[in-house]
N, C-alpha and C positions, 0 to 999 in steps of 0.2 A: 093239704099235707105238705109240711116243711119239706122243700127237696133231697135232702140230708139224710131222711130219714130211710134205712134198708131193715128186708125182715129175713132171718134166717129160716131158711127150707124145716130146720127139726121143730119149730114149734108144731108142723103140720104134718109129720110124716109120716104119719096115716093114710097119707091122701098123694092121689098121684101128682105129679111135678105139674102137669098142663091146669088140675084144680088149684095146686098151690100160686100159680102164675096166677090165675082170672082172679083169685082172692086179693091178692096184692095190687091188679090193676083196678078193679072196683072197688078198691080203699080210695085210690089214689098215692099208693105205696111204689114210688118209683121205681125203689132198686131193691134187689133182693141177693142173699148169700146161698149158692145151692151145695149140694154136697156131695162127693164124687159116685158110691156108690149108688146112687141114682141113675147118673148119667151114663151108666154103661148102657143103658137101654136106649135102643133109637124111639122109642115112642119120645122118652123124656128130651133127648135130646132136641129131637123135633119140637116139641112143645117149648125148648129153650130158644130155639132159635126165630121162634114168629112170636114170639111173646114181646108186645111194649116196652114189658120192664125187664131194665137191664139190670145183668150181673156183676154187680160188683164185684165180687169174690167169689172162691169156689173153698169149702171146708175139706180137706186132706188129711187121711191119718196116713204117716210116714214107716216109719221101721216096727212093723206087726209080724213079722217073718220070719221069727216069732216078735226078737226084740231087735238092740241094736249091737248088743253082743254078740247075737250069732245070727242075724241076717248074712246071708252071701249075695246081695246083689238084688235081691228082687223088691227090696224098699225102692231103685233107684227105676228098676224099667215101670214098675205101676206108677211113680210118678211121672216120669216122661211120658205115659200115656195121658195121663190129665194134664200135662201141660200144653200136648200136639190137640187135645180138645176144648183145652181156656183159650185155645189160640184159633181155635175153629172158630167158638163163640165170640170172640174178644173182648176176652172176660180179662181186667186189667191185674188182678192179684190170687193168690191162691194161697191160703194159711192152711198150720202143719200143726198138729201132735206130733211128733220126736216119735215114738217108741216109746216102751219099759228099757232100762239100761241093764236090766240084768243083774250080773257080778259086780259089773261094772261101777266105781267110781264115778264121782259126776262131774271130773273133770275128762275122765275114760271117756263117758258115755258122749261128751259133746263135743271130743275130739272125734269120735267114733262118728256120730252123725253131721261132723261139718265133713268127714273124707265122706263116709255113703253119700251124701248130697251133693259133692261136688260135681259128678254130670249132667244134673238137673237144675244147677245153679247157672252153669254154662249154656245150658239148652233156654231157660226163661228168660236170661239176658239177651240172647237172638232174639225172642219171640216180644220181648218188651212187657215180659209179664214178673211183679213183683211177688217173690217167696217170701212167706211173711211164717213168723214163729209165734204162738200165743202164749202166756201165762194163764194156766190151769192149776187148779187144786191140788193140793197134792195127795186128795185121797184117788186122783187120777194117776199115780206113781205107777200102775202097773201098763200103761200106754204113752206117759209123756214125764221128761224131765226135768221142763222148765214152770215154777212155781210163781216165785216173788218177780214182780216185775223187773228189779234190778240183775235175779238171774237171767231173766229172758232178753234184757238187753246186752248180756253178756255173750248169752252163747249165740242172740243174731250177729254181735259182732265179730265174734270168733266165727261165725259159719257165712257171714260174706254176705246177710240176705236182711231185711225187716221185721216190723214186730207186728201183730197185731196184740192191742191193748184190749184184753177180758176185765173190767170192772167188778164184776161178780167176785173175781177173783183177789183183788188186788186192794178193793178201798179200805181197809181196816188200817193198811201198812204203813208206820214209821214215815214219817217223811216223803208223803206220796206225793203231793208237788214237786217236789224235787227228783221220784223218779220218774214222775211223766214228764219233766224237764230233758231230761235225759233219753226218757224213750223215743217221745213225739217224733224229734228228726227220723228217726226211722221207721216213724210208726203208717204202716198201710192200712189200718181198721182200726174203729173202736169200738168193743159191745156194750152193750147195756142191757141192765135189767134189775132188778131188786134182791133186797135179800129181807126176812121177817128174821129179828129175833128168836132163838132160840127150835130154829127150824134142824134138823139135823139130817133129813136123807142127804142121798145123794145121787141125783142132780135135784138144786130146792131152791130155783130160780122164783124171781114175783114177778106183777107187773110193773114196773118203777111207778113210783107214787105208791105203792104199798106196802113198803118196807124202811128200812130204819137205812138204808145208803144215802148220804148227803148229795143227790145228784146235781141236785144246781149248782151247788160249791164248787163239786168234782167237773161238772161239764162247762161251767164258767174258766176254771183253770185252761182246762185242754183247749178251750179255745185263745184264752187268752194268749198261753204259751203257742198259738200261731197253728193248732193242725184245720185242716181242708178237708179232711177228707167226708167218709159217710160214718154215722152213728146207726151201728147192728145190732135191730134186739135181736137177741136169743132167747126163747123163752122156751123152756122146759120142766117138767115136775109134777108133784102133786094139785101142787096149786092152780097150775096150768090145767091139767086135765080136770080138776074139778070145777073148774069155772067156764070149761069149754076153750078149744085153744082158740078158735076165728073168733069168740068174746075177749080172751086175754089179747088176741094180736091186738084187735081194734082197739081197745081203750089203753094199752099200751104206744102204739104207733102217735096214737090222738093224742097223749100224757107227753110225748118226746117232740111231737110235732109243736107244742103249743110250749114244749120250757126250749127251745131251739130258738123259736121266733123270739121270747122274751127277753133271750141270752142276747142278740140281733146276732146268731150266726149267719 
């Protein structure tokens, strides 16, 4: 398995963290993305921390409290607590949902979540953990603000912190070379996964190699334009669950491992 390759904790999350761990190291699935509300439990955590494979990333949803309009504070201490436990594990980055912006305008809303983030930006700087922002759908509008990858490079720059690159979300777009040009410097994750034509739930993730996403193009780019880091599947959906997700992980993982090696990452 290409070293590069991490799996996110939701394709499995059915299954306790310590199974989802032994699945990834019997792949030979290096590193893995876990997700915070799991880890409030010490069993998981436990199981995080004897586990082989390491975390790359931890998945964070930011301003729920409700949104970012009228949160008073407590988007900023639950993330400080996953950041005093990215830093127990030393788990090097931690990507965010924003919140729903409310009333809020969407220059309000991502003024709004660079000031709430501000003591957790300063807290992961001590801790040498990068806060990374993702591009999400925007049929996810009622949890997260940043859409088009050129807005989520905007409001990481406005908010002081990284991107993490969602492909699911982004490859259709205008000129996407030019904004992963743009993003990559900042970029601490990249996901992948497929999309099938004229699929419409949501979330209607594939396993890459089964959808109409140009990945080798797209993953040729990103590398070329110079990123290092790991490539995250995230698989979730119909799709997923009909084909079993420990069958989607594997011939997914085994699809990214072998266009990685091709690419010579």
């Amino acid at each position: 398995m290409h070293p590069r390759v991490s799996l996110h904790q939701v394709a499995l999350a059915q299954e306790p963290t310590a199974a989802f761990l032994e699945f990834c190291h019997g792949e030979g699935i290096q590193h893995c993305t876990l997700v915070t509300p799991r880890l409030r439990h010490e069993a998981d955590r436990k199981a995080a921390r004897e586990s082989p494979v390491r975390i790359g990333c931890i998945n964070h949803p930011f301003a729920l409290y409700p949104d970012l309009e009228r949160d008073k504070g407590d988007a900023a201490k639950v993330l400080l607590a996953a950041i005093d436990l990215a830093a127990e594990l030393s788990v090097p980055s931690i990507y965010l949902l924003t919140g729903g912006r409310g009333r809020l305008s969407w220059e309000e809303a991502a003024s709004r979540f660079t000031d709430l983030l501000a003591p957790c930006r300063d807290r992961a700087e001590r801790a040498d953990i990068a806060l990374l922002v993702e591009n999400a759908s925007a049929l996810n509008a009622d949890i997260h603000i940043a859409h088009t990858l050129p807005d989520t490079t905007q409001l990481a720059r406005t908010a002081g912190i990284g991107v993490c690159v969602e492909l699911h979300a982004c490859w259709p777009e205008a000129n996407l070379r030019s904004n992963l040009a743009e993003a990559l410097p900042l970029t601490g994750l990249v996901q992948v996964s497929d999309y099938v034509l004229g699929d419409r739930s949501t979330p209607c993730r594939a396993v890459p190699g089964d959808g109409a996403m140009p990945l080798e193009r797209i993953l040729r780019d990103v590398l070329d334009l110079g990123y290092a880091g790991l490539f995250d599947l995230e698989l979730i959906g119909p799709r997923i669950e009909a084909e079993g997700p420990r069958q989607a992980c594997r011939r997914a993982a085994h699809y990214l491992s072998d266009l990685l090696y091709r690419l010579g990452a």
